[in-house]
N, C-alpha and C positions, 0 to 999 in steps of 0.2 A: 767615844763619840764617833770613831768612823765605822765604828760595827754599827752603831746606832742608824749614822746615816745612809749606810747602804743597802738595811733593812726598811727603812722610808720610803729609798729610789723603787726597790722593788716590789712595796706594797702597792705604791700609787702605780706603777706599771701597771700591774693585776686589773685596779678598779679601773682603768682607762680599754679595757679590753685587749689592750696586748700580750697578755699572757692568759690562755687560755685552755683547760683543760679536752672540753666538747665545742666540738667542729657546729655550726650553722644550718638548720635545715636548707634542705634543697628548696628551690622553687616550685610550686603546681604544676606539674606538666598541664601544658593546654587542652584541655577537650576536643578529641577529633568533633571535626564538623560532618555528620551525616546527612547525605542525600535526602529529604521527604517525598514519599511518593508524588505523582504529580496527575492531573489529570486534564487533559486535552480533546475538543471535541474537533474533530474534522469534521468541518462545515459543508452545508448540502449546496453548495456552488462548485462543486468539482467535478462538474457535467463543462460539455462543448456542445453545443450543437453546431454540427457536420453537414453542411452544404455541400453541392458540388464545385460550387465557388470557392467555398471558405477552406483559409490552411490553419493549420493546428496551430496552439501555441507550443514555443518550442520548451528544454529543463522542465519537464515534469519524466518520473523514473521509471513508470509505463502508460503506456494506452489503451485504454480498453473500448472497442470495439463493440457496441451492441447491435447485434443484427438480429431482422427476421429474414423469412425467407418465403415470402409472399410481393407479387406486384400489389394488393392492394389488400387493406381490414376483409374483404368482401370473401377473396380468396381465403382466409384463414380462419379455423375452427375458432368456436369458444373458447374451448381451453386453449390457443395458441395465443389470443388475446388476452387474457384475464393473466396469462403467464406474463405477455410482455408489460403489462399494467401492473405486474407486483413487480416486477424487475425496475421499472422508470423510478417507481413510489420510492421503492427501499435505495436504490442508490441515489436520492436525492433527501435521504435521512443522513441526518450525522450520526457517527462511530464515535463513541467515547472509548478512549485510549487511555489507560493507567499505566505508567513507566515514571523510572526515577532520571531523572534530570541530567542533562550532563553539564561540565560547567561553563559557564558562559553562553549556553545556549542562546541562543537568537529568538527573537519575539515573534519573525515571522516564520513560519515551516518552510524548510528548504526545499525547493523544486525535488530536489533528488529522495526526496521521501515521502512523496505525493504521487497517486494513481488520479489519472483523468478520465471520467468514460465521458467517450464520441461518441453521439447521440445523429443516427442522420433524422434532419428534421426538416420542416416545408418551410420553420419561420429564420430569421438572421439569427448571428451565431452568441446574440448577444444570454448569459446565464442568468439574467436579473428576477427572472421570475420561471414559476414551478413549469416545466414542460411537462405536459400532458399526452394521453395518448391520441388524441386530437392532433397535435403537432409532426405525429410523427410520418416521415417520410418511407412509405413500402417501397416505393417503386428504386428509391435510390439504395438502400440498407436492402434489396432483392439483388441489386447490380454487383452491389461490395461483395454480399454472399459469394456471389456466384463468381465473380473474377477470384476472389481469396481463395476458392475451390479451382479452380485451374491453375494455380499457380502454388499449393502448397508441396512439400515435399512427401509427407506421410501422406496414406494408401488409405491408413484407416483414418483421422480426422479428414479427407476427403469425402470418404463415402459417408461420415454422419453428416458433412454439412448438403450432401446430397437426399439422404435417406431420410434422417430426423428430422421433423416440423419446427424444432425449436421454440423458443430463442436461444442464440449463442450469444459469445463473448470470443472475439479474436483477439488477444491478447499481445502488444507489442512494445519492444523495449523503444522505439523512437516512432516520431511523428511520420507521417507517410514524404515522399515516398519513399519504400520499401526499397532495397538493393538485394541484390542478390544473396543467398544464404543468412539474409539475418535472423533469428530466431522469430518464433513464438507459439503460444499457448493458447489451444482452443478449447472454450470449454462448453460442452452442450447440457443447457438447461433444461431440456426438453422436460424431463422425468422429474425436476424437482419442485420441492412445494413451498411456497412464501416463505416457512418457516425455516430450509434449508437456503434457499436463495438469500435470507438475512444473514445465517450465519458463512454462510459464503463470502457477502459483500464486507460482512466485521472484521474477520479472519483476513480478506484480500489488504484492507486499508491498513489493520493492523499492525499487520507481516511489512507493508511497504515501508509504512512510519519507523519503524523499529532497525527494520536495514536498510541505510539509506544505499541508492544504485552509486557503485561507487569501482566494480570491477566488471569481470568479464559480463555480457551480458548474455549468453546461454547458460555462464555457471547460474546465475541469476534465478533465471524464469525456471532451471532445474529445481533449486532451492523452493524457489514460492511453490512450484508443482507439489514438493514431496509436502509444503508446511498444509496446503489445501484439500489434497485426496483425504486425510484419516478426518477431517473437521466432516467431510460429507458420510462418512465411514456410518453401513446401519444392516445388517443381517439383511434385509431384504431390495438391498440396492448393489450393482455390481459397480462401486466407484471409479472401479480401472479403466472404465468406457465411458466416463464422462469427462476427461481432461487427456490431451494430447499434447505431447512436446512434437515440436516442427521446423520447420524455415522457409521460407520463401524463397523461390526459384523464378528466374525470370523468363528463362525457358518454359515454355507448359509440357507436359511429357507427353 
């Protein structure tokens, strides 16, 4: 009887799972969660119009600068208008932008990864509607030229803003005014065609969206320089004379 009963204790042990030969599968590991790409359009309100009254808004991660260099439409060739009429149109298109997400990203686009172009223009600085070539201001965007030319550091983005009809693009890490050696980037549009001048402004918004300003700002406007030269890059164009690294000096020399 006690061999009996101690063959009972230990069958019923078994059926209650306590005695057990094979061990419990593991659990499912969880399924990494993957990024999906995402797409975002940078909206065509990212103009200023540039008063001599009006100050910039401040947290945006550059300023772009669009000049001609005429006192009035009257002085300026055809093709110096029709250029600066494809330059207003296209950067008042939005850029779609394809990149994966990061987490917790914010709903709204952070200053620091946003370009603004300064428009000098004859109406208030309000963005609410399309600025025209109508609106725009020569006599002031002739003044900016030509002060940004006396006062830049390079020899040769001086003499294009002097020699070439343009339009340009002064390109600057902060809203004016300008202090003593702080960088920037001139680029002359003069030579390029709508089609180039597109992918310029894509390539520019791009590049911004994607690294937000967040260090030095010469290493900065270095970087965007080298990501923009090869986008204009074409056998019959010398790209290296159309974009200048600089700074501003408050001295004139």
């Amino acid at each position: 009887m006690k061999h009996a009963g101690l063959f009972l204790v230990v069958l019923l042990a078994g059926s209650l799972g306590l005695v057990s030969c094979a061990s419990a599968p593991p659990p499912p590991a969880p399924k990494p969660v993957v990024p999906q790409p995402k797409t975002r359009m940078i909206n065509n309100e990212l103009f200023f119009r540039v008063t001599p009254q009006g100050d910039l808004p401040q947290g945006k991660a550059t300023y772009t600068f669009v000049l001609a260099k005429a006192a009035s439409n009257k002085r300026q060739s055809v093709d110096q208008i029709q250029k600066l009429m494809d330059v207003l149109r296209i950067m008042q298109e939005g850029t779609l932008v394809t990149y994966t997400p990061a987490p917790n990203e914010p709903a709204v686009i952070p200053g620091n990864q946003l370009n603004l172009f300064c428009v000098p223009a004859l109406t208030s600085s309000a963005t609410s509607v399309a600025l025209m070539i109508e609106d725009y201001d020569y006599r002031y965007a002739d003044a900016i030229t030509r002060r940004i030319g006396q006062h830049i550091e390079s020899i040769a983005a001086m003499d294009v803003l002097k020699r070439q009809p343009g339009p340009f693009w002064v390109i600057a890490m902060k809203s004016t005014p300008l202090e003593d050696r702080d960088p920037l980037l001139v680029a002359d549009l003069s030579s390029l065609s709508a089609d180039q001048i597109k992918i310029l402004v894509d390539t520019y918004r791009k590049y911004v969206f994607m690294h937000p300003m967040t260090g030095n700002p010469s290493e900065y406007l270095k970087s965007l320089n080298a990501e923009l030269k090869p986008r204009l890059a074409n056998p019959f164009d010398d790209t290296s004379s159309m974009l200048y690294l600089t700074s501003w000096r408050v001295a004139q020399p």
